[in-house]
C-alpha positions, 0 to 999 in steps of 0.5 A: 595578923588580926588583933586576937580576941578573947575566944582566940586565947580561949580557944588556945588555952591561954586561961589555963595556969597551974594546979593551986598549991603551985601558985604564986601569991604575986600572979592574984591580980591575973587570976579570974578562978580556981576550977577543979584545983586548977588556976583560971587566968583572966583573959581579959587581963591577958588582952591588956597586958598583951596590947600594952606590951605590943605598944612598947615592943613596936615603940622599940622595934621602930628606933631601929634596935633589936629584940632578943627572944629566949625559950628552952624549953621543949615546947617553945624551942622551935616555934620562937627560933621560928619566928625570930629567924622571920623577923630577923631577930636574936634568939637562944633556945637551947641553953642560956650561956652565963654571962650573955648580957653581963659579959657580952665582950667575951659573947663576942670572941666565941662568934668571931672564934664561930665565924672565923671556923666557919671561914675556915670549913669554906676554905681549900686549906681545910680540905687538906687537914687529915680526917681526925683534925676535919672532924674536930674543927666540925664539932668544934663549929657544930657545938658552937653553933647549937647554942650561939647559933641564933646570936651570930648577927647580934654586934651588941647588946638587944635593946629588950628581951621576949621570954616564955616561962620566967621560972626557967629563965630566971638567969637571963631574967637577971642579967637584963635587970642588971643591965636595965634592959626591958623584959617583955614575958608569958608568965604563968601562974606558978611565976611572979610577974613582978620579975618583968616590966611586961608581964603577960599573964597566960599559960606557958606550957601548952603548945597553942597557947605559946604559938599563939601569944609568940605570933601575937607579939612577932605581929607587934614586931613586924608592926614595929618594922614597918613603921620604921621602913615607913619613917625612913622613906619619908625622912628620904622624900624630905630629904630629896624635897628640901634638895629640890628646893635648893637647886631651885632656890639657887637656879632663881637667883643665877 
């Protein structure tokens, strides 16, 4: 994806925040105007913002560890879990279990429980269950599935999170800061950007704006995981180099 432009974001939407009695003091850096009541979001700020958290994301992507996106909300559900499932990555889009970060052990008993129902379902002893108990062991999966669906790889902890509206995600917010993991952000005008270490100014709640900025930021990631695949042939065709030498090495002493 090309690097966006101004007329990109404007074109989308992203300058547009909330009404200004909605406004959060804190977002001021990030606001070019007030038009008809509405807060105006400096898009050239939103440009910075947005190629400084590419930078970082594509520095963490490149060592190999994993960025966990978090949206629930209606409008953002489907095109994060979208582009995280492109580029492989974790997400939570339908509701955010307390305790995900902070107590990531017990996060992971449900999955081995998730997993091993759906060994289960594959199995012929699940065929020979009576209807009533195949129907419970379903909706037991489907259950689990609907909201640890997206994290069912994740063996540990994600290394960054990428959220769209801080407000609604103020839990998943906390625990990162309470682990120290990094927070990559939309955060609209309603919100306080001092909440993330990568705010990115922009509207969070229009349909274009969001799939815009979160294509933005999964271009970064793609970026970030090619440049490790690129690391790795070359520490491969090093290896095989310094191989080469030493048979050679050896064969013109012999």
């Amino acid at each position: 994806m090309a690097k966006l432009e101004y007329k990109d974001l404007l074109d989308a939407g992203v300058h547009f925040g909330h009404l200004t009695r909605k406004w959060d003091p804190r977002m001021s850096p990030y606001i070019f105007m007030e038009k008809n009541g509405i807060h105006i979001i400096d898009l050239n700020k939103t440009l910075v913002c947005l190629d400084e958290a590419s930078n970082a994301i594509k520095q963490i992507v490149r060592s190999g560890k994993k960025v966990m996106f978090v949206a629930t909300k209606k409008q953002a559900k489907d095109l994060v879990a979208t582009e995280a499932k492109r580029l492989n990555m974790p997400f939570v889009t339908e509701r955010w279990l307390g305790g995900m970060l902070t107590n990531f052990a017990t996060i992971r008993k449900s999955l081995k429980k998730m997993s091993g129902l759906d060994k289960l379902m594959k199995e012929e002893a699940y065929k020979n269950l009576a209807k009533k108990e195949r129907l419970m062991v379903s909706r037991q999966k489907d259950k689990m599935e609907d909201v640890l669906g997206g994290i069912a790889d994740l063996s540990r902890l994600p290394a960054a999170l990428f959220i769209v509206d801080i407000k609604r995600e103020h839990i998943a917010i906390a625990e990162a800061k309470k682990l120290g993991i990094p927070v990559f952000a939309l955060v609209d005008t309603n919100s306080n950007p001092n909440e993330v270490d990568f705010p990115i100014p922009a509207n969070d709640d229009a349909f274009k704006s969001v799939s815009l900025l979160v294509k933005a930021f999964g271009a970064a990631i793609e970026e970030g995981l090619s440049e490790r695949k690129r690391d790795k042939e070359d520490a491969k065709l090093t290896e095989e180099e310094e191989a080469k030498k030493a048979v050679d090495a050896a064969e013109t002493k012999d």
